[in-house]
C-alpha positions as CSV (number, residue, x, y, z in Angstrom):
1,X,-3.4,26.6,-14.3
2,X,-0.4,28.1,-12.3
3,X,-2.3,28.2,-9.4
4,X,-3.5,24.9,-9.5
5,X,0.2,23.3,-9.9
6,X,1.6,25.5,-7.0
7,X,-1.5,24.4,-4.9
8,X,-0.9,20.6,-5.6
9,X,2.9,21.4,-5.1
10,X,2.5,22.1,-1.7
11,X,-0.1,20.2,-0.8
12,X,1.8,17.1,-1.9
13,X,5.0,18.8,0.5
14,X,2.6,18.2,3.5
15,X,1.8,14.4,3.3
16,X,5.3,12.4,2.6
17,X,4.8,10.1,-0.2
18,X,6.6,6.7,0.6
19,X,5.5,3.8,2.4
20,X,8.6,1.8,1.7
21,X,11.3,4.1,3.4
22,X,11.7,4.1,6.8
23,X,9.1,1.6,7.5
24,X,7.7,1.4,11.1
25,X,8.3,-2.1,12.4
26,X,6.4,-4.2,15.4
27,X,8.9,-5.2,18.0
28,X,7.9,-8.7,17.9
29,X,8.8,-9.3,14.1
30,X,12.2,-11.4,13.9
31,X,14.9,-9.7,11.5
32,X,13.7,-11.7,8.5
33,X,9.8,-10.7,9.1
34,X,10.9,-7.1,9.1
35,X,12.8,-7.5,5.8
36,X,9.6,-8.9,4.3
37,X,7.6,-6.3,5.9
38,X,9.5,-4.0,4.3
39,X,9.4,-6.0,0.8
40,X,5.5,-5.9,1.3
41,X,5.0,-2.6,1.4
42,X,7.2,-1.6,-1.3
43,X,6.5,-3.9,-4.1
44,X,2.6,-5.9,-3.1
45,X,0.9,-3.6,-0.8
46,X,-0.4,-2.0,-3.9
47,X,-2.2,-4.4,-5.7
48,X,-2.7,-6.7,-2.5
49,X,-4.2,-4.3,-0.6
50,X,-5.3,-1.7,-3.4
51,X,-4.1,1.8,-3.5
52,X,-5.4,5.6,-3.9
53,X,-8.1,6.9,-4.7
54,X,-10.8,4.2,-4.6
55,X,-8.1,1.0,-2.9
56,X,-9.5,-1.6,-5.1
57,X,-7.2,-4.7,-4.9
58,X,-6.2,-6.0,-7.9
59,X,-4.8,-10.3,-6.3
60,X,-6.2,-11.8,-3.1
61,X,-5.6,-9.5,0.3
62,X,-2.7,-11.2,1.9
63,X,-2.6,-12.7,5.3
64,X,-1.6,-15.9,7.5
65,X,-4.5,-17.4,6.5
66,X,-3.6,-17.5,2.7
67,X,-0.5,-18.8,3.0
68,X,-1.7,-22.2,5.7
69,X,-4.3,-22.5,2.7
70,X,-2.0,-22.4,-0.3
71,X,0.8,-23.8,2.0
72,X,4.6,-21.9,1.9
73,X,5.9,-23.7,-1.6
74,X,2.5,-22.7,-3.6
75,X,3.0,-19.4,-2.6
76,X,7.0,-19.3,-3.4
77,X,5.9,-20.6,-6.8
78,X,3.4,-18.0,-7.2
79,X,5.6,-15.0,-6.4
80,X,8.6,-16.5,-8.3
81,X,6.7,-17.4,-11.5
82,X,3.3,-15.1,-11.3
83,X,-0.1,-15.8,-12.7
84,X,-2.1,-14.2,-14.7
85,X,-3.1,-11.1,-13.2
86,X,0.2,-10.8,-11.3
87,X,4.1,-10.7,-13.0
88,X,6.5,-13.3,-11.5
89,X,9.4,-12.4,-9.3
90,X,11.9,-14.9,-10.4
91,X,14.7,-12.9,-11.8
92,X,13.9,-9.6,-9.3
93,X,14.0,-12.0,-5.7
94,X,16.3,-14.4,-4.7
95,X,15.2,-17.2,-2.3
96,X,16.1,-15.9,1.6
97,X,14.0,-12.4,0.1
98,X,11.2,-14.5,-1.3
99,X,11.6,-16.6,2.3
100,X,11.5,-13.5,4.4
101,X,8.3,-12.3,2.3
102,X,6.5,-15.2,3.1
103,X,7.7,-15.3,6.9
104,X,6.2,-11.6,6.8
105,X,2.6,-13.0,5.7
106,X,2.6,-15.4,8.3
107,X,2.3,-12.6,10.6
108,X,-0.1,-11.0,9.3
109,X,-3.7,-11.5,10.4
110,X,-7.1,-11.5,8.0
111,X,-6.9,-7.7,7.2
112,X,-10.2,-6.3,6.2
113,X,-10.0,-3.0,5.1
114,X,-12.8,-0.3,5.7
115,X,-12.7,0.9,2.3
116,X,-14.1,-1.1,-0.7
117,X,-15.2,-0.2,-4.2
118,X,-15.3,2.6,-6.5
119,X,-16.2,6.3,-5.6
120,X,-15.1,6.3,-1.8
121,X,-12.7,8.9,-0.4
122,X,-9.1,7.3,0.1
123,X,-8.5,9.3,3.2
124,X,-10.9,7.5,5.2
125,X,-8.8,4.2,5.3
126,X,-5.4,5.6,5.9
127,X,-5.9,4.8,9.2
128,X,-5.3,1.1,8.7
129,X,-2.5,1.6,6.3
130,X,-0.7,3.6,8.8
131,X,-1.2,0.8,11.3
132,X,-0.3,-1.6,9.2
133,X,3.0,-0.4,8.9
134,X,2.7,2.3,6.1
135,X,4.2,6.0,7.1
136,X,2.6,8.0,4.0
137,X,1.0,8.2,1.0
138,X,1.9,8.8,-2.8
139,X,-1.3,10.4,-3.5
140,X,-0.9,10.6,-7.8
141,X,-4.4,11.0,-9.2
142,X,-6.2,10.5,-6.5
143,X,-5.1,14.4,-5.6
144,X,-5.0,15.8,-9.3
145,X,-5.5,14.5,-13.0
146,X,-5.4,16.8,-16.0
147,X,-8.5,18.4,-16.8
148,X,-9.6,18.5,-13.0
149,X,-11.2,21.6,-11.8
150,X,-9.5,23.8,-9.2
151,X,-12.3,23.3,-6.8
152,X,-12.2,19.7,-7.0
153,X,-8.5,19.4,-6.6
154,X,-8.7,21.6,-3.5
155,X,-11.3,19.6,-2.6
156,X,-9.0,16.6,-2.6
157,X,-6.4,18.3,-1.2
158,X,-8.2,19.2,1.8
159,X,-9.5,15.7,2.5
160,X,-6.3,14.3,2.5
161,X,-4.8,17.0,4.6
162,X,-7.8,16.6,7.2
163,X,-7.5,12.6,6.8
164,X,-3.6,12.9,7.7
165,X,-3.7,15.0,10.4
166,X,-6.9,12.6,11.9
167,X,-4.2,9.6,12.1
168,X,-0.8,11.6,12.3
């Protein structure tokens, strides 16, 4: 089991682990845009675009398209106040964040990503994470859960590894 800890250790060393610092940013996105880009990632990117290992979304993938459907107060009302599959923002946003969020969809086109459904390696979609603005992973259980065998970890680890230095 120590070995299987120290090899996890490092191999979660190798591939940083947060999307949310230091985020990449297009040169054409306006000082608000960037703001919300950098709100996306660190607080909807998860469940709007689904996350490690098998990126299932858990609300609608968010884009330009959404928002001229639902039109901008809709989706203010929805990120203040929530629904029922998603907690509302009200207390945790003021308005110019919850403004620069929705300036930030806007920009974003109809994202399909190439990885849907259980049972799929993660590492094969980091690709369009990474242009999309991310600059790493937090890879959790999709590397290691209790119980996992060595081989399967290592396994994991090495996928991950090859997938990051495909894209890096």
């Amino acid at each position: 089991m120590r070995y299987v800890t120290s090899f996890v250790l490092s191999v979660a060393l190798l591939v940083p682990v947060s999307a949310a610092q230091d985020v990449p940013t297009q040169p054409s996105l306006q000082p608000a845009e960037r703001e919300g880009q950098r709100l996306f990632l660190q607080r909807c990117s998860v469940c709007h675009w689904g996350a490690p290992p098998n990126f299932i979304e858990y609300g609608p993938i968010l884009s330009r398209t959404l928002v001229e459907r639902l039109g901008d107060e809709r989706v203010r009302e929805i990120i203040l106040d929530g629904s029922p599959r998603m907690p509302g923002f009200r207390h945790a946003l003021d308005a110019q964040t919850v403004d620069a969020l929705i300036a930030y969809l806007k920009t974003l086109d109809d994202f399909e990503r190439p990885l849907k459904g259980r049972g799929r390696r993660a590492g094969k979609s980091m690709a369009a994470y990474i242009a999309a603005g991310a600059n790493g992973f937090g890879l959790g259980s999709a590397l290691f859960k209790p119980g996992m065998e060595a081989s399967v970890v290592a396994a994991n680890a090495r996928a991950f590894v090859a997938a990051w230095k495909a894209i890096a």
